[in-house]
Backbone as a ProteinNet text record, in pm:
[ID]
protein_1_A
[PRIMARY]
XXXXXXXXXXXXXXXXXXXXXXXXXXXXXXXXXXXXXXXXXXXXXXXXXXXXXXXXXXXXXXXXXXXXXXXXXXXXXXXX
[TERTIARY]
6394.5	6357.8	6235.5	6128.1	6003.1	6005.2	5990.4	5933.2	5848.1	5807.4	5690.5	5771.8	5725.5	5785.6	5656.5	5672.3	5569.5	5551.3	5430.3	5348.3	5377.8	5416	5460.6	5353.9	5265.5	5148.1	5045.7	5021.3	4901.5	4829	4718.2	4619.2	4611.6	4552.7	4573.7	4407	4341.5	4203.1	4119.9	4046.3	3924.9	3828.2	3790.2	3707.9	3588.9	3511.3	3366.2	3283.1	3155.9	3111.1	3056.1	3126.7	3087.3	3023.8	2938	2853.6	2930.5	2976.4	3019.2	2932.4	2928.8	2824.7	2954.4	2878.2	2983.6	3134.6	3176.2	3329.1	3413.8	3294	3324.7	3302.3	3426.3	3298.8	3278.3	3118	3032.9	3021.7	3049.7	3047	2867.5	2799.8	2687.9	2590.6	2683.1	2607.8	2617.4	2667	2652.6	2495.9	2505.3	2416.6	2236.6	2267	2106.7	2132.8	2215.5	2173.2	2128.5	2145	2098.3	1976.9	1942.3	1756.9	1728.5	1750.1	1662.6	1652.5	1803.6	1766.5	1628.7	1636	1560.2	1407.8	1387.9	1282.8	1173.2	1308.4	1292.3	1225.7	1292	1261.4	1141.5	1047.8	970.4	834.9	852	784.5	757	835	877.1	789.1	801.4	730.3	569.4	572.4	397.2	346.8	388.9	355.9	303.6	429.6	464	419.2	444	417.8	531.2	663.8	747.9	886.5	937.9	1037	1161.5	1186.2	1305.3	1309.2	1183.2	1147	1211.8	1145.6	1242.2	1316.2	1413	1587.2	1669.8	1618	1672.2	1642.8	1552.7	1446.5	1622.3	1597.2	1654.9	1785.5	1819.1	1999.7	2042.4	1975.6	1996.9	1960.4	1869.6	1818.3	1983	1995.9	2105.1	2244	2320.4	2420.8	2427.2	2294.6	2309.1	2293.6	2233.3	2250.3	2404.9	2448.9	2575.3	2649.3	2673.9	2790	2767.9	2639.5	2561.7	2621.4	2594.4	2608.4	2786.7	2864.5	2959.9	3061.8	3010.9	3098	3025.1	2907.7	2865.1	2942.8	2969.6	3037.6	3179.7	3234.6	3388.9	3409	3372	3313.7	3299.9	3218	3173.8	3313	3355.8	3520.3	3599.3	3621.2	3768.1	3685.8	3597	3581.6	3613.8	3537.7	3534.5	3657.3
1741.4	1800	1889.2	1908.2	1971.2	2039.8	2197.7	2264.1	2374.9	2467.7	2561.1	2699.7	2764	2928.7	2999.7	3086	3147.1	3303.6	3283.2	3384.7	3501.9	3628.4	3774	3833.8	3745.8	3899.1	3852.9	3769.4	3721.9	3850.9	3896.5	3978	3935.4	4037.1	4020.3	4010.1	3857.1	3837.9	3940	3972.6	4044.1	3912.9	3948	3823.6	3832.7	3776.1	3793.7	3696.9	3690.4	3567.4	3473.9	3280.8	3224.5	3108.4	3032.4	2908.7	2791	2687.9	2575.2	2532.7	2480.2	2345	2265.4	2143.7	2100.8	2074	2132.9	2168.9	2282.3	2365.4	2500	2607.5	2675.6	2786.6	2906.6	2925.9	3003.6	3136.2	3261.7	3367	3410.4	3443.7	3446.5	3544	3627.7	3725.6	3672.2	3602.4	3483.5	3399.5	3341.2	3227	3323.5	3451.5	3519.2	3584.9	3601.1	3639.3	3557.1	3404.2	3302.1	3255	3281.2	3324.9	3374.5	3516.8	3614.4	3601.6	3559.4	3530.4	3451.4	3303.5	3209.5	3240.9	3355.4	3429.5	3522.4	3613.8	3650.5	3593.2	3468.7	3395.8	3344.8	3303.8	3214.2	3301.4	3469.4	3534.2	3603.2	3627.6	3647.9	3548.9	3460.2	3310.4	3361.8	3352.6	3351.1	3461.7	3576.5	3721.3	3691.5	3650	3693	3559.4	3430.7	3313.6	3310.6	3382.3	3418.5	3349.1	3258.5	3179.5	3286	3336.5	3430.5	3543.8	3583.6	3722.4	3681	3596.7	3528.6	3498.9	3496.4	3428.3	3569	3627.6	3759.8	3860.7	3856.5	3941.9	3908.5	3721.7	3681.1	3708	3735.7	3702.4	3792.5	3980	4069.1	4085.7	4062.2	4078.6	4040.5	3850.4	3846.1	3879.7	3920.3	4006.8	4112.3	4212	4349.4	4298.2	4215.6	4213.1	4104.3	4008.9	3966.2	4101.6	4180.5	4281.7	4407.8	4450.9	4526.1	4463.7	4309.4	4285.1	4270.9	4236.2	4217.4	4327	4468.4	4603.6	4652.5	4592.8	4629.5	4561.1	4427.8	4317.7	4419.7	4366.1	4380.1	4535.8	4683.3	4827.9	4794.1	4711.1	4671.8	4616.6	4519.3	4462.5	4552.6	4625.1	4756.7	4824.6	4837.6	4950.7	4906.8	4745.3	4739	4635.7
6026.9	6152.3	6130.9	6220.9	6199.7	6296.1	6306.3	6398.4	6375.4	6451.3	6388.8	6416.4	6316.9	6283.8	6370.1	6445.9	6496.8	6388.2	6394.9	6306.6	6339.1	6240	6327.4	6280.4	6160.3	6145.3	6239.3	6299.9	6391.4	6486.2	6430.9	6486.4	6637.7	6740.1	6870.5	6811.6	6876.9	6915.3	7001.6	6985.6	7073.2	7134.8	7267.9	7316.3	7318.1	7222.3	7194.8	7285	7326.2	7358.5	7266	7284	7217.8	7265.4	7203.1	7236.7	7153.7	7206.3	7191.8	7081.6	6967.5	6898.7	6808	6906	6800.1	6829.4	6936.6	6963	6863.3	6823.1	6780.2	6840.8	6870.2	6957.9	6865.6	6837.1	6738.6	6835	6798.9	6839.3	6856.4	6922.2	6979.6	6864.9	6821.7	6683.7	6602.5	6555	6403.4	6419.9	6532.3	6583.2	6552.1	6659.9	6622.3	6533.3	6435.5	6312.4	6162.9	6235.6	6146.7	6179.2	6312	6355.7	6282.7	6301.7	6258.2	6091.3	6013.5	5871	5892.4	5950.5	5917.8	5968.3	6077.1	6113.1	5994.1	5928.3	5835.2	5717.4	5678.6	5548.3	5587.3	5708.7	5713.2	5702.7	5761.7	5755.9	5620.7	5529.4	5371.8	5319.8	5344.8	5252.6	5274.8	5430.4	5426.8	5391.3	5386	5362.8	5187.5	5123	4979.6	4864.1	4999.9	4903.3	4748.7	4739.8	4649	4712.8	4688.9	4728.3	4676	4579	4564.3	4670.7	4645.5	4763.5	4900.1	4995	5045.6	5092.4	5019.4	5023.9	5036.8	4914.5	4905.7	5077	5130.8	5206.7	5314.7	5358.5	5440.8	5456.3	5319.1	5257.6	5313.5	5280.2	5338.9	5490.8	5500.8	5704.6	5761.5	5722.2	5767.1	5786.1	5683	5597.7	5684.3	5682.5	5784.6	5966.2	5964.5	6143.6	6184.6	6073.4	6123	6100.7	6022.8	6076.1	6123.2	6142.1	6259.9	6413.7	6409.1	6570.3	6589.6	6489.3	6478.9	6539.7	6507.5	6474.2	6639	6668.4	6865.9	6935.5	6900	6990.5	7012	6928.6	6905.9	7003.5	6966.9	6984.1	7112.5	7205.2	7338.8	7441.7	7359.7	7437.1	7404.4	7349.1	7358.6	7379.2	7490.4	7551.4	7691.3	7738	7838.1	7906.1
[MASK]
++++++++++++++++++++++++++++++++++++++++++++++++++++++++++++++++++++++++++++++++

């Protein structure tokens, strides 16, 4: 016999806004913060002409604005 145990540690979701791709829905601060990495890196390249410089420049840009926008989103719905 198969049935499902319902989860007791299951976190109560916060409702972020998300964009479909794919039949995923991608939370909207992930999405421009993989801009702005890839904004980042393209502007790094031509500046520096240094492919590590870069990656690194981008790795961080992105890193700090996904959980920069992450900690506004979330901060924004338990308020409103």
């Amino acid at each position: 016999m198969t049935y499902a145990i319902p989860s007791l540690t299951a976190r109560p979701r916060t409702k972020v806004n998300a964009v479909d791709i794919a039949g995923t829905a991608w939370p909207v601060y992930k999405i421009e913060a993989l801009v702005l990495g890839a904004l980042v890196f393209l502007g790094a390249l031509a500046l520096t002409t240094s492919l590590q410089t870069s990656v690194l420049a981008s790795a961080a840009a992105t890193v700090v604005t996904w959980w920069t926008l992450l900690i506004v989103e979330t901060s924004a719905t338990k308020r409103g």
